[in-house]
C-alpha positions in Angstrom: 102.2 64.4 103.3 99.0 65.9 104.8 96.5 64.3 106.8 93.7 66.5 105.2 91.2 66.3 102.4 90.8 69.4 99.9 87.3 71.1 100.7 86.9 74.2 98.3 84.3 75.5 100.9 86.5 75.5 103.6 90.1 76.3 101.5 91.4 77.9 98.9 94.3 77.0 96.3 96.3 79.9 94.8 99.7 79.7 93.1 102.5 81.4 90.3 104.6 79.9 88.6 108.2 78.7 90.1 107.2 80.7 93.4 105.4 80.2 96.6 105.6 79.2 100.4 108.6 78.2 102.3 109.4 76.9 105.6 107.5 80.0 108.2 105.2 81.1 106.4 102.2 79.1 107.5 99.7 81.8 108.9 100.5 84.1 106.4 98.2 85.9 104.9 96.3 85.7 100.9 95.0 89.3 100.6 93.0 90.4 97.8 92.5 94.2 96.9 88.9 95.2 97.0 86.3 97.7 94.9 83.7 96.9 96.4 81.3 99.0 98.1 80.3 98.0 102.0 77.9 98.8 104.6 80.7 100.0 106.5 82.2 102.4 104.5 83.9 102.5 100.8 86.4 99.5 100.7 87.7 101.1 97.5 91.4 100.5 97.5 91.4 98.2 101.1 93.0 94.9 101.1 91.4 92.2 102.7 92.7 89.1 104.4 90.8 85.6 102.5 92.9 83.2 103.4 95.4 81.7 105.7 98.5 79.6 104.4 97.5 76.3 106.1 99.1 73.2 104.1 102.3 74.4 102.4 103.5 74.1 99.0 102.7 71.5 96.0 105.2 71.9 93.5 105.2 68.7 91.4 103.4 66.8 94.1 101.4 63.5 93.6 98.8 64.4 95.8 95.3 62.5 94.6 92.5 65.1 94.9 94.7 68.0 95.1 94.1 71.1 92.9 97.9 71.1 91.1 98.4 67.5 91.6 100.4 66.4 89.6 104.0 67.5 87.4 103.6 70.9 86.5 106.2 74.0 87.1 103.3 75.9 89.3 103.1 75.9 92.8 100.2 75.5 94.7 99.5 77.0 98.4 96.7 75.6 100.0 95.2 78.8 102.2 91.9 78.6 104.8 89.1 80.6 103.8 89.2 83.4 106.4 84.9 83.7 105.7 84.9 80.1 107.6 85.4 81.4 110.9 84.1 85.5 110.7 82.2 85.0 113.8 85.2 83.7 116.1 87.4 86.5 114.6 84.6 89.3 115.6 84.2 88.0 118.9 87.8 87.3 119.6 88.5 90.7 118.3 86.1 92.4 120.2 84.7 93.5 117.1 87.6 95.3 115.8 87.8 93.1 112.8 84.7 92.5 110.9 83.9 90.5 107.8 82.7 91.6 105.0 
């Protein structure tokens, strides 16, 4: 299906039950609601961007390796880790986006 090998340092698998991804949605992001406190300022409350859909949806896929492989009713996105490339995005950006 996908020319890629899982890598939990460099993705991440997330998934619910009888939902996920369709066709579009790749780039989309995986936020996560933070309480965390920051050196730039109080990130109570902030969402944050961890991951970018990359490799679509593995609903009762036979992929060997694959977190979800398998028969099973969950579905299981396989998202970038946004951390992976905080330097590109700060330069790219400017340094309106920063990591945290």
């Amino acid at each position: 299906m996908f020319n890629i090998t899982y890598n939990d340092e460099q993705f991440i698998c997330a998934g619910a039950r009888n939902e996920g991804n369709t066709h579009g949605d790749s780039g989309g992001p995986l936020m996560v609601s933070a309480r965390i406190e920051t050196e730039i300022e109080k990130a109570e409350g902030r969402w944050f961007i961890v991951g970018i859909v990359s490799a679509g949806s593995f609903s009762n896929a036979n992929n060997s390796g694959w977190p979800g492989s398998g028969e099973d009713p969950w579905t299981h996105v396989i998202y970038t880790r946004v951390n992976k490339y905080c330097e590109w995005i700060y330069r790219v950006t400017e340094g309106e986006a920063e990591c945290i």
